[in-house]
N, C-alpha and C positions, 0 to 999 in steps of 0.2 A: 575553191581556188587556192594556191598556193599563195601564203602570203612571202613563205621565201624568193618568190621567182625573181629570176634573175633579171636585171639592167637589159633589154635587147643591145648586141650591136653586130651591125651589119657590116661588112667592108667591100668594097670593088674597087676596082682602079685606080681611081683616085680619091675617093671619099671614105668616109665613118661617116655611117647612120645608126645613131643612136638616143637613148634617153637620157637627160638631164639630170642629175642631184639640183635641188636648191640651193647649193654652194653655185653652179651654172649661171644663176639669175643675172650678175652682171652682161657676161657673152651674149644672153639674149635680149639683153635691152640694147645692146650696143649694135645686136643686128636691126631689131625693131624700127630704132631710133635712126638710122642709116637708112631704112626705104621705107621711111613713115610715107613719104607720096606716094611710090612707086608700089608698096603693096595695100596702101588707102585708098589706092582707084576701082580695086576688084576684091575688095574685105569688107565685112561688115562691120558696121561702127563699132566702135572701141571703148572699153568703161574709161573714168576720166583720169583713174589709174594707173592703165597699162603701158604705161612709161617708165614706171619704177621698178628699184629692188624688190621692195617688200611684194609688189602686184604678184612678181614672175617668182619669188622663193614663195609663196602661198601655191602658186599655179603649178610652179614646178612639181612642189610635191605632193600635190593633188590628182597631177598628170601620171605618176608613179604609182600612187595609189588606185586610182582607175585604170591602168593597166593589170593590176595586180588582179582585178576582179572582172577584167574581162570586159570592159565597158567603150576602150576607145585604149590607141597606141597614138603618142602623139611623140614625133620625133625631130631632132635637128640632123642638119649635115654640117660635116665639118670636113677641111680641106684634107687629103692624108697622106700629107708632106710635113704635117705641123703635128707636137705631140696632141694628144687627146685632151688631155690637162687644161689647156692652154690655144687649143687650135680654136681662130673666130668661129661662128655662127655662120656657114653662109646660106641656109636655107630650113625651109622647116615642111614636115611630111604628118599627117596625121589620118588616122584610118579612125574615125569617130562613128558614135552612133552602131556600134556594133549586135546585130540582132542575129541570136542563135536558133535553135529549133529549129524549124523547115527550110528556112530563109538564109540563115548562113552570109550573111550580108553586114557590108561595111560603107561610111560613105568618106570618098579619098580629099582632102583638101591640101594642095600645097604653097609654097614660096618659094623663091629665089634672089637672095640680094641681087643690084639690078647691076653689078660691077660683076656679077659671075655671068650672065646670060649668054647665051649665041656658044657655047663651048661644048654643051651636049651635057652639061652635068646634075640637070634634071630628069634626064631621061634614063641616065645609068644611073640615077638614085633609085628615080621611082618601077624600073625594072626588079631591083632588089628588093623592096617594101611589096612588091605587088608579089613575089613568087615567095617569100615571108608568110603574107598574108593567106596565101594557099597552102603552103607545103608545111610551114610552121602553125598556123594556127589554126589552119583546116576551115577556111572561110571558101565558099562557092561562088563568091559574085560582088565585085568593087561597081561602087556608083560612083562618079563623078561627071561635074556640072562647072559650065563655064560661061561669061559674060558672050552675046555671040560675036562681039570685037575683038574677042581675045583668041586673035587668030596663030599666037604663040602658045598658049595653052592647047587650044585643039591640037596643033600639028604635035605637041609630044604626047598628047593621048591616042591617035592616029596612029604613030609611032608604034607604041605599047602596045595597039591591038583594042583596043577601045571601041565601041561599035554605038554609033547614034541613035538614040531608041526614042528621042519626043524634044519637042520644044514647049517649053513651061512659061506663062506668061504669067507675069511680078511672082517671082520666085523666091526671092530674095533681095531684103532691103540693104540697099548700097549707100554709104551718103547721101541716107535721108531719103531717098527714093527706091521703090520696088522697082524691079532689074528684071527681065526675063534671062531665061537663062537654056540653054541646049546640055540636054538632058543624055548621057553617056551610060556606059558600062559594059566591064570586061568579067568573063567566066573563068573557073578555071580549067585550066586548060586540057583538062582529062576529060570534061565533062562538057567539054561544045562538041556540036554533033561531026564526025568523021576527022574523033581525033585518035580514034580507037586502032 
């Protein structure tokens, strides 16, 4: 793997999807710290940490470094009306867990500050990160898995194109408690049948 590879970024509309420097670590505490409830209802518990600089300038460049070898892409969105520099946090995308050889497979975890919601800006992030994921890095197949409450997560994976394949019971521990979870994934798009 290239250890020069470049920073990904992404743009559309109205967003930059992109990767962090460790200089970034304030902007992501500061989105963190802003929907510590709202993304602690459907997140898995948190070290006692990841509230600080130091936690997220470790992570950050960790996060860079495991891109760099092909291990997981973990991204923010940022507004893009505001420079890059300097634009907040409002959400974060990450294609983790990435297995190559036969399988070709990623699994998609996201966020949304809870003051950007209902505008669509999930959806035209996670359209760009998903056709990334296929056309840039030659991945055949995103999983993603959501609370079955989380009737706002489904509809932008519906959205997307996302197809329900199982419902997984204690799947993932939530606040302390094993969580079921509806079990998702989309192909790419060359490769589902009668797209020839």
């Amino acid at each position: 793997m290239d250890s020069d590879k470049p920073i990904v970024l992404l743009t559309t509309e109205r967003l930059r999807i992109t990767q962090l420097p460790p200089d970034g670590a304030a902007r992501v505490v500061a989105y963190h710290e802003a929907n510590r409830e709202h993304l602690g209802l459907v997140s898995p518990s948190r070290p006692g940490n990841f509230y600080t600089l130091t936690y997220w300038r470790t992570r950050l460049a960790q996060d860079l470094e495991d891109a760099r070898f092909d291990r997981s892409l973990r991204l923010v969105v940022l507004p893009r009306d505001a420079p890059p520099s300097s634009a907040p946090v409002i959400g974060n995308i990450s294609l983790a867990h990435i297995r190559r050889g036969p399988l070709q497979a990623t699994d998609l975890g996201y966020g949304l500050d809870h003051r950007h919601e209902g505008k669509g800006l999930m959806t035209e992030a996670l359209r760009a990160v998903c056709a990334h994921a296929f056309h840039g890095m030659g991945l055949h197949r995103i999983q993603a898995n959501h609370l079955p409450e989380n009737l706002r997560s489904a509809a932008v994976l519906r959205r997307l194109g996302f197809v329900v394949e199982g419902y997984a019971r204690d799947f993932l521990e939530i606040n302390g408690r094993w969580r079921d979870h509806v079990l998702t994934s989309l192909v790419a798009p060359e490769d589902r049948p009668g797209a020839r």
